[in-house]
Structure formats: structure tokens, C-alpha cells
C-alpha positions in Angstrom: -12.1 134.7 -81.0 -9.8 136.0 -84.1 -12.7 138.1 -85.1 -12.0 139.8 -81.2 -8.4 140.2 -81.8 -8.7 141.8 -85.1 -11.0 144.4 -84.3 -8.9 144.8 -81.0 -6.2 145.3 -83.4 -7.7 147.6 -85.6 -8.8 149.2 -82.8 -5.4 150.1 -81.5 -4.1 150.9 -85.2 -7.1 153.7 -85.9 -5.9 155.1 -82.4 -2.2 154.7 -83.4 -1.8 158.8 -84.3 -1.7 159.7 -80.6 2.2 160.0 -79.3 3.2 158.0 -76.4 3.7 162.1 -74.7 0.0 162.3 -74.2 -1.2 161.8 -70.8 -3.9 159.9 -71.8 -3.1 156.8 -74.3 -6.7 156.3 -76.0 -5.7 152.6 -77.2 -5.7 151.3 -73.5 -8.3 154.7 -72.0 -10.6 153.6 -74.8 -10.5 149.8 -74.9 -13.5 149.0 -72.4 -15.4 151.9 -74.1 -14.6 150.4 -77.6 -15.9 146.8 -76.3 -19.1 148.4 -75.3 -19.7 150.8 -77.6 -18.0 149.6 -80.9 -17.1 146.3 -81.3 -19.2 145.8 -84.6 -17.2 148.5 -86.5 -14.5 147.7 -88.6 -11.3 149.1 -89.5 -11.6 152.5 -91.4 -15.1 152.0 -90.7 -15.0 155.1 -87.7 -14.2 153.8 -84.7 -13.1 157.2 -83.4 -16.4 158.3 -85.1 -18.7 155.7 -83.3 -16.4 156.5 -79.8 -17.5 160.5 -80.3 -21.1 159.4 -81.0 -21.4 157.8 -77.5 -19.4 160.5 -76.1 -22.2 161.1 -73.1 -21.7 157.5 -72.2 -17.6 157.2 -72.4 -15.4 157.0 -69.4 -13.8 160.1 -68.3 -10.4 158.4 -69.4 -11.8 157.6 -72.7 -13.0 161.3 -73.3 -9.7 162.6 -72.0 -8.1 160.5 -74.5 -10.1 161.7 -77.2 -9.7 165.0 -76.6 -6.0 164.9 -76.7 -6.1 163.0 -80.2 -8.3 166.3 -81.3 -5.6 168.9 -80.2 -3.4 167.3 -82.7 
């Protein structure tokens, strides 16, 4: 289970650049997508990169989120 937390954790701190203005938050839009899609990846390893990858198979909420991290 620590293994979960950190990567939940890292998860949330590679996401951490979006403001709390953004409709969208992609550290909660993202989390079901991540624990899917990503779970093996580790920090500074590309989780945003691995997300984009999958893109065709992310939530709608997910993608939003994404999106509005790129307009940044």
C-alpha cells in the first residue's frame, strides 16, 4: 500500500502547476485515468506524458483537465 500512496502523491505533485482557477483540477479529473492508465510510472518519469499517450481512452474530465494545464 505505501507504494499506492506515493505514486498517488507524485501523481498530484507532477499535476501541482495547474491553479486552483481552472475549472478543471487535473489531480482529482485525472486520478481514475492515472490508476488505469499510469500507475507503473514514477515521479519525473511522465505521467502527464503517459496521460497524453492514452488521450483516446481518458475521461472527458481528464482531457479537459489536460488541456487547461497546456494553455498555461
Amino acid at each position: 500500500m505505501p507504494k499506492l500512496s506515493f505514486a498517488a502523491i507524485a501523481f498530484i505533485v507532477a499535476l501541482s502547476g495547474a491553479t486552483s482557477a481552472q475549472s478543471a483540477d487535473p489531480r482529482g479529473a485525472c486520478k481514475a485515468d492515472y490508476d488505469k492508465f499510469c500507475t507503473g510510472i514514477a515521479p519525473g518519469g511522465g505521467i502527464v506524458a503517459c496521460l497524453n499517450g492514452k488521450r483516446d481512452q481518458l475521461s472527458t474530465t481528464c482531457k479537459a483537465a489536460l488541456d487547461s494545464r497546456k494553455k498555461k
